[in-house]
N, CA and C atoms as an extended XYZ file, in Angstrom:
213
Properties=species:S:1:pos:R:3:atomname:S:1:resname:S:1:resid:I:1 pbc="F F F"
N       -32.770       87.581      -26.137 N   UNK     1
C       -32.384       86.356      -26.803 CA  UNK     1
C       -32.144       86.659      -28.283 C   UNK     1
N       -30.926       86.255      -28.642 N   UNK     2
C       -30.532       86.319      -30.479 CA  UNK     2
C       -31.472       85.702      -31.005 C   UNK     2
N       -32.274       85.535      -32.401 N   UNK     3
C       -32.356       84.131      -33.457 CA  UNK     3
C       -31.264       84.362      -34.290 C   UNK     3
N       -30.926       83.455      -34.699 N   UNK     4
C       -30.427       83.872      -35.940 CA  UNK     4
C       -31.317       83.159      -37.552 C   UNK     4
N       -30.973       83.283      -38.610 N   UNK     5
C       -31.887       82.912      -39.595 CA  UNK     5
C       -31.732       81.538      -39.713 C   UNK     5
N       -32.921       80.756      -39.938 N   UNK     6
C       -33.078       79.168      -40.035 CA  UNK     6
C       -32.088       78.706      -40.664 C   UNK     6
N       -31.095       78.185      -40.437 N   UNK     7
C       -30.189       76.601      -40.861 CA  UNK     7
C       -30.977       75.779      -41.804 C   UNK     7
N       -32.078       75.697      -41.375 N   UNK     8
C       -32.945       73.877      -41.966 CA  UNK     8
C       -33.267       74.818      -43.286 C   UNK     8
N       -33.718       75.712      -43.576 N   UNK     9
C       -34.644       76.461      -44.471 CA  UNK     9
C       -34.162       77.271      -45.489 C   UNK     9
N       -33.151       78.020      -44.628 N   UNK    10
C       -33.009       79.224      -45.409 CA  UNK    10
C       -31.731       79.211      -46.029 C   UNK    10
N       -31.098       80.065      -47.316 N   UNK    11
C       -29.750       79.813      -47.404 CA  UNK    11
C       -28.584       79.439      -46.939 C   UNK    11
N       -27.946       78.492      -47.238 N   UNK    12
C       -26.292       78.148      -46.508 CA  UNK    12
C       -25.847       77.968      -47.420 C   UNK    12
N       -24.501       78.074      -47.444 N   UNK    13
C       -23.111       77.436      -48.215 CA  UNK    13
C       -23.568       76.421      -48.638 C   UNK    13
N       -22.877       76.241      -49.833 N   UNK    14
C       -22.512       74.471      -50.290 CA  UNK    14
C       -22.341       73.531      -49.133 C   UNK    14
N       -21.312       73.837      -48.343 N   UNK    15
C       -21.240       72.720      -47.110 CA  UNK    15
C       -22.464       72.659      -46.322 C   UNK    15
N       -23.201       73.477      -45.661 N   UNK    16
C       -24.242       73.348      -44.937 CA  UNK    16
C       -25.060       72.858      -45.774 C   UNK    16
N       -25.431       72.755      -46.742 N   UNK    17
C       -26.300       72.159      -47.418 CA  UNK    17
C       -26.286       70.986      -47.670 C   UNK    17
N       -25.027       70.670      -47.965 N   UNK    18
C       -24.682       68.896      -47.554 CA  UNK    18
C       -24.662       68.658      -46.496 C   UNK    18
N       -24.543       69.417      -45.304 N   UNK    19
C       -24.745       68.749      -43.887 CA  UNK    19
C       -26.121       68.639      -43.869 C   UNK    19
N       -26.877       69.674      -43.716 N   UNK    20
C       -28.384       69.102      -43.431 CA  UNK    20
C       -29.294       68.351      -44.195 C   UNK    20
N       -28.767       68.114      -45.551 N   UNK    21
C       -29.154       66.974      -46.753 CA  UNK    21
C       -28.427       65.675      -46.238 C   UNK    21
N       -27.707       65.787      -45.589 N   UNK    22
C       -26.899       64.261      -45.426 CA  UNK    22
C       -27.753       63.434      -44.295 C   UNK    22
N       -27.120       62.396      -44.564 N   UNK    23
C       -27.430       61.382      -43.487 CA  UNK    23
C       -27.101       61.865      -41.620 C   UNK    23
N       -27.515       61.824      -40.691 N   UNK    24
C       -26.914       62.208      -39.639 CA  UNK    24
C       -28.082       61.408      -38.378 C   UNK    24
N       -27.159       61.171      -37.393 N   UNK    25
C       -27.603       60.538      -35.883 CA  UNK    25
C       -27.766       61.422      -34.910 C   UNK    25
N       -29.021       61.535      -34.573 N   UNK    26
C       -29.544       62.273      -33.490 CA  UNK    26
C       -30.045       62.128      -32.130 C   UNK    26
N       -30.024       62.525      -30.782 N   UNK    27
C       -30.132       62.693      -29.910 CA  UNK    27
C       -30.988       63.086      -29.437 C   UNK    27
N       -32.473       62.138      -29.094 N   UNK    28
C       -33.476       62.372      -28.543 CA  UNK    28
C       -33.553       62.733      -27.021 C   UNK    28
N       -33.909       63.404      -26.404 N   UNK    29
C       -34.378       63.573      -24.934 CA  UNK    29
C       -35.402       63.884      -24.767 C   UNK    29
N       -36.291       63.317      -24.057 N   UNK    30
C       -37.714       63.712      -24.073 CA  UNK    30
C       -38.624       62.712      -22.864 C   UNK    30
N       -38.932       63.718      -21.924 N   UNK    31
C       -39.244       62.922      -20.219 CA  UNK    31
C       -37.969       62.789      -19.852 C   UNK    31
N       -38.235       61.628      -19.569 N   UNK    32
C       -36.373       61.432      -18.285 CA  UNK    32
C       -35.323       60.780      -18.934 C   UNK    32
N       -34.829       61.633      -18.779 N   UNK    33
C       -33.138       61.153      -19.522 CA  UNK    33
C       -32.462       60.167      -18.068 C   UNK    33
N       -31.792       59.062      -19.072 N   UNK    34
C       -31.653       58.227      -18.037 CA  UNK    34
C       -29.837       57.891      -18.697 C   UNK    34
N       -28.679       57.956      -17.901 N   UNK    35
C       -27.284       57.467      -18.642 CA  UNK    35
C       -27.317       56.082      -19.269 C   UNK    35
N       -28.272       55.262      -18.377 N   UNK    36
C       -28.097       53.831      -18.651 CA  UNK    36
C       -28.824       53.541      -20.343 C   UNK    36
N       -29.352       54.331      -20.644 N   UNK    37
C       -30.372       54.283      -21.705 CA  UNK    37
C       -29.946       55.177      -22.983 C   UNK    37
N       -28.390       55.666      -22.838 N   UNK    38
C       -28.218       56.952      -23.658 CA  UNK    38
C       -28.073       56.220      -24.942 C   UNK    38
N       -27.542       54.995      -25.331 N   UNK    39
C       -27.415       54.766      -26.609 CA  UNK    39
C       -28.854       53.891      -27.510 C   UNK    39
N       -29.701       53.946      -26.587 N   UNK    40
C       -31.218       53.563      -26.787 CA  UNK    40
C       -31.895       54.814      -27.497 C   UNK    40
N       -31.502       56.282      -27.125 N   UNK    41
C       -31.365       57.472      -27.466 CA  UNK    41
C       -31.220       57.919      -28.443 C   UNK    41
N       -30.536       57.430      -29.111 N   UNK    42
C       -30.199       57.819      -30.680 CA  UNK    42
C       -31.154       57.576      -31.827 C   UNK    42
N       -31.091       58.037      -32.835 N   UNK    43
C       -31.831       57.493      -33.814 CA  UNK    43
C       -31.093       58.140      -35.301 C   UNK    43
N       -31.310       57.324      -36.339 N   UNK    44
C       -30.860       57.849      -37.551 CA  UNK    44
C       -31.392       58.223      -38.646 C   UNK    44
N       -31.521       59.241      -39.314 N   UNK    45
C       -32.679       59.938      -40.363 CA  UNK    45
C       -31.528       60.276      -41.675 C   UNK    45
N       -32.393       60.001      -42.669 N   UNK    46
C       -31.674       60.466      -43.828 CA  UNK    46
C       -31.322       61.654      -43.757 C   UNK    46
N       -31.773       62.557      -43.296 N   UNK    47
C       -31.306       63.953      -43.117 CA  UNK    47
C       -32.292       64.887      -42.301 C   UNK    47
N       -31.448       65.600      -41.598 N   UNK    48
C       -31.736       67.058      -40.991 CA  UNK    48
C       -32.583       67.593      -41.834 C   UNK    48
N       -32.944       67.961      -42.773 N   UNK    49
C       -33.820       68.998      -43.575 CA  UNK    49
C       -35.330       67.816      -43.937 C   UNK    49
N       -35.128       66.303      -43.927 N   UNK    50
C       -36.395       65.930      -44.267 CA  UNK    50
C       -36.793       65.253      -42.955 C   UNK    50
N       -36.124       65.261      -41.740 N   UNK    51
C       -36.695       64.912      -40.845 CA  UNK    51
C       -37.089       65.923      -39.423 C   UNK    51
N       -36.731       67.434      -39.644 N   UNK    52
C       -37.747       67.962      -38.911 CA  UNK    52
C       -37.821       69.346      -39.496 C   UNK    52
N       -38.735       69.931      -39.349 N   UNK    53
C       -39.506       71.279      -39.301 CA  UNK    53
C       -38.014       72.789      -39.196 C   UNK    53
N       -38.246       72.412      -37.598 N   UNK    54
C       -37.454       73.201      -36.532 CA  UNK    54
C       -36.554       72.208      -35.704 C   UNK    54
N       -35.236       72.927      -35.703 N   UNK    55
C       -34.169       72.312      -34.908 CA  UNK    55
C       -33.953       73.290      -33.804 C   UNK    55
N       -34.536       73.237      -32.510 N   UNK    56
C       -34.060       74.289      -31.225 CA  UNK    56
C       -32.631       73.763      -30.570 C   UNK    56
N       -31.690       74.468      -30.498 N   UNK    57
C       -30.424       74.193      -29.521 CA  UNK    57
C       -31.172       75.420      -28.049 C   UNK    57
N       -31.031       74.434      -27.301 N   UNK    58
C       -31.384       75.644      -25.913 CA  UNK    58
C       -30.090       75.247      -24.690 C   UNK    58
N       -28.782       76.448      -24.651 N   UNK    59
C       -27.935       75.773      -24.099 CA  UNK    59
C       -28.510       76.203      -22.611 C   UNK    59
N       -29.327       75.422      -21.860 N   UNK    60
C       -29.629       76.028      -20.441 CA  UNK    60
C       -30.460       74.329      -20.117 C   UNK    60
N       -29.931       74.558      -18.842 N   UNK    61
C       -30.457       72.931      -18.485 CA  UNK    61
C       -31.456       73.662      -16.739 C   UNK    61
N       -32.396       73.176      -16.702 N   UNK    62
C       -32.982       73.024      -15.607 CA  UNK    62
C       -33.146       71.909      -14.892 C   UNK    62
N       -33.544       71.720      -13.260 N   UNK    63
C       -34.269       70.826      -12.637 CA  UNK    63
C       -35.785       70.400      -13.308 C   UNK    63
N       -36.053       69.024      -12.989 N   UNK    64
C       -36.979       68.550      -13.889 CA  UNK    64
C       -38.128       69.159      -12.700 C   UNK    64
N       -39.250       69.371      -13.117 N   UNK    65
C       -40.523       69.777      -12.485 CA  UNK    65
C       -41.593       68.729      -13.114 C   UNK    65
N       -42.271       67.978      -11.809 N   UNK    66
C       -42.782       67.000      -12.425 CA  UNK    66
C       -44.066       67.233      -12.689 C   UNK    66
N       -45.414       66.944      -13.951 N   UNK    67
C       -46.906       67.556      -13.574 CA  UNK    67
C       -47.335       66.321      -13.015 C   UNK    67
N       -48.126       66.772      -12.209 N   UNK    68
C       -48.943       65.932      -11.617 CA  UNK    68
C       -50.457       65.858      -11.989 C   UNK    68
N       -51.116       64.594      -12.808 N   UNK    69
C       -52.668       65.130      -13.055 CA  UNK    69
C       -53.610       64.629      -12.216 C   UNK    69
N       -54.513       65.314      -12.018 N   UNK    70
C       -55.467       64.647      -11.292 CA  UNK    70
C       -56.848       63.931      -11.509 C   UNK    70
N       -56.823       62.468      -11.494 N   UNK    71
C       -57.500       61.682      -12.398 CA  UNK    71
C       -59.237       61.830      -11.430 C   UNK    71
């Protein structure tokens, strides 16, 4: 697997730096993604650099595996 060096953190261009300082709408998934619900999904943050840490892109999609706990 490549990394390459952090986007959010580490040096970019003038332009990348206004992209992840800017305003931008993001795309939550998290548990079950549902179509009927995709624009419930969204959310809007002043920016990429003050609203998270780490940004993972993982282009690989799996079947969901469900846990089961036992109460």
């Amino acid at each position: 697997m490549n990394f390459r060096r952090p986007a959010l953190r580490g040096e970019v261009p003038e332009a990348g730096d206004r992209w992840r300082r800017g305003p931008a709408t993001t795309r939550t998934i998290s548990g079950m993604y549902s179509p009927q619900r995709d624009t419930d999904e969204h959310i809007a943050v002043e920016s990429l650099f003050g609203a998270f840490q780490v940004l993972v892109h993982v282009r690989e999609t799996s079947p969901v595996r469900w846990l089961y706990l036992d109460h």
